[in-house]
N, C-alpha and C positions, 0 to 999 in steps of 0.2 A: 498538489502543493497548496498551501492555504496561506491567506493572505495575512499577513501580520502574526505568523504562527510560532515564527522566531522568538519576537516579543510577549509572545503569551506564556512563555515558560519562567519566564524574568520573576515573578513573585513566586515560583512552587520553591519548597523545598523538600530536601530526601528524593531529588530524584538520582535514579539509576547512574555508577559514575560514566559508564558507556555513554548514556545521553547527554550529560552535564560536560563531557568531551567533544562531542560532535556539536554544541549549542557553542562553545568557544571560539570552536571554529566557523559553524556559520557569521556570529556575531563582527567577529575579527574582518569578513570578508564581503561581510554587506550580504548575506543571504536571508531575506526576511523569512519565505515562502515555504519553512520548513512545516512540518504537520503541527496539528496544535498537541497540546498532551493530554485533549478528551482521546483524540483518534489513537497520539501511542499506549497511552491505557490498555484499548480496545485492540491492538493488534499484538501488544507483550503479553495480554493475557490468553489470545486465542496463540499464541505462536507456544507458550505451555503442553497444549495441545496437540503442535501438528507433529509429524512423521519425521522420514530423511529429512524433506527438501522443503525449503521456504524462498520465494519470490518475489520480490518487486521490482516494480516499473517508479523511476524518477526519485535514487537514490539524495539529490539535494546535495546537502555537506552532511547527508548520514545521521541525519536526525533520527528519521523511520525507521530506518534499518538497525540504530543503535537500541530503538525501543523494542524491535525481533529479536535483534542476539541478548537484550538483556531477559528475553522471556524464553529463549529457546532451550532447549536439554541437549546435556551436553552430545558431540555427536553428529548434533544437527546442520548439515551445511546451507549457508545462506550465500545467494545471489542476487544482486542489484544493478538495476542496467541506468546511468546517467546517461546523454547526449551531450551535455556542456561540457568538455574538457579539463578544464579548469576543475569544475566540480566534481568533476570523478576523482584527479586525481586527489584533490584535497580530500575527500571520504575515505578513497584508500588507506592514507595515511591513519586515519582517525582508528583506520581496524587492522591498523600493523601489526603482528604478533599474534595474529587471530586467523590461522588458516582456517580455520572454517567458514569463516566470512570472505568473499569475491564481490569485488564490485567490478562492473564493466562498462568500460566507453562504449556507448552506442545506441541504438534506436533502440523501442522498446521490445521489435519483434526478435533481437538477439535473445529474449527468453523462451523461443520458441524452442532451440538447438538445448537447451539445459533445463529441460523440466523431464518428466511430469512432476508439479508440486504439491506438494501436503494442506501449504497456505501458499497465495498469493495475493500479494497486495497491489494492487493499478492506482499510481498517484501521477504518474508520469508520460502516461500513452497508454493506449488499450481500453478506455475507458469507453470508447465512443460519443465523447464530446467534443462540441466544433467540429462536426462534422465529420471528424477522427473514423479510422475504422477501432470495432472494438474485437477484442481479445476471445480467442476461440478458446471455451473453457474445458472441453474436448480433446481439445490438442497439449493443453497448460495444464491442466490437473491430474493428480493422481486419484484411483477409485476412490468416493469418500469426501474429496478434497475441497479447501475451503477460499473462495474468491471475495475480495474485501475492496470496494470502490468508495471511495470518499469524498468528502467536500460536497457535500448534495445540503439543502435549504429543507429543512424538516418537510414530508408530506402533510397538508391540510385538510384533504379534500382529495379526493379520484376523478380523473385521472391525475400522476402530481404534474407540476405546470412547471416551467423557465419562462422566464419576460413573457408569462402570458398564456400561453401554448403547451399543449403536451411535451412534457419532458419527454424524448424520445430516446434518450442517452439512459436516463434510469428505467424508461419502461424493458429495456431489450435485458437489463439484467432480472428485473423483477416476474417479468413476463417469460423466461427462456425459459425453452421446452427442458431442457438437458439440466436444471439445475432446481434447488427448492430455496425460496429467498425470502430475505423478509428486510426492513429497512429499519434500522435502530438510530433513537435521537440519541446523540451524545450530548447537546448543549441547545439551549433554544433557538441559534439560528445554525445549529451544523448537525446533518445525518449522514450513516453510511448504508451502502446496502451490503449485507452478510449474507451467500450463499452457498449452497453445499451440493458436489455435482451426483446427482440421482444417482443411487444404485442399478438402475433399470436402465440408463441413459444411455442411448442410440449412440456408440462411436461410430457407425457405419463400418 
C-alpha cells in the first residue's frame, strides 16, 4: 500500500472504469493507501500477460486488483486476500457481477491454499518487510510465473539501503536463488522489484 496513493489518481484521466470505481470507493471511506497508478500501470500491463491465475496480497478498497482485472483476459480468475474486514468487504462489492474476481477476508498466507499463480502481486503481507516473513515463491507461482513487490525507494547504489542499512526485504527477492529479478523505477521516488520463477528452480 502506498502512501497518499488514493490521492494520486485525482488529476489522471481515462482511467480504466473498474479503477475509477474502486477509487470512489476508497475515497468515500477514508482509504488513502491505495497503489499509485505508476504501480497499476505496471501490474495491468504485466496481468495482459499472465495465465489462469492472478494474486495478491492487501486487496485495500480494490484499487490493485481493479488495475489486474482491467488488464486481465478474459477467463482469467483473480484473487485477493484483505485482512481488514470492512475493507474486504467494501472491494467485494466493487467486483460484484464479476465471478472471476474473489476477494478474501484474511491473512495474506490464505493465498497459499489457491495458487499456483501466473502473476502475483505482494502489497499487503509476504513481502518480508518489518520483519514480516516473506512469501515462498515455490509454493505461489506457477512454472514461468511472475512476482511483483512494490513500494520500494529507487536503488542508488549496491547494496540498496532503508534508514541506512541493507535492505534486507528487497535483497531476499532480488538475490533469490529460485527466481530471476530485476527492479524497475516507476517514478523518482517509487520502485518495484519484477521477478520470474527460474525454469531450472529447485521445488524440492
Amino acid at each position: 500500500m502506498s502512501l497518499n496513493g488514493t490521492a494520486a489518481h485525482e488529476t489522471l484521466a481515462g482511467l480504466p472504469p473498474l479503477v475509477a470505481r474502486a477509487l470512489e470507493v476508497a475515497r468515500a471511506h477514508g482509504f488513502e493507501h491505495s497503489c499509485r497508478p505508476e504501480q497499476g500501470r505496471l501490474i495491468q500491463a504485466l496481468a495482459q500477460g499472465a495465465g489462469a491465475r492472478i494474486g495478491e496480497s492487501g486487496t485495500g478498497c480494490g484499487v490493485g486488483l481493479a488495475w489486474l482485472a482491467s488488464g486481465a483476459a478474459p477467463g482469467v480468475r483473480l484473487v485477493s486476500v484483505e485482512r481488514d474486514p470492512v475493507r474486504a468487504a467494501l472491494a467485494a462489492e466493487v467486483f460484484a457481477g464479476r465471478p472471476q474476481v474473489e476477494v478474501v477476508h484474511g491473512d495474506w498466507t490464505e493465498l497459499y491454499g489457491r495458487g499456483p499463480f501466473d502473476l502475483l502481486v505482494l502489497d499487503g503481507g509476504g513481502q518480508g518487510k518489518d520483519a514480516g516473513p516473506a512469501a515462498d515463491p515455490l509454493r505461489l507461482l506457477a512454472p514461468g510465473g511472475t512476482v511483483v513487490v512494490d513500494d520500494f525507494t529507487p536503488t542508488t547504489g549496491w547494496p540498496p539501503l532503508h534508514e541506512g542499512k541493507p535492505d534486507t526485504a528487497r535483497l531476499h527477492w532480488l538475490e533469490h536463488p529460485a527466481l530471476r529479478a530485476t527492479e524497475v523505477r516507476l517514478a523518482p521516488d517509487l520502485g518495484s522489484v519484477v521477478a520470474t520463477l527460474r525454469a531450472d528452480a529447485d521445488r524440492g
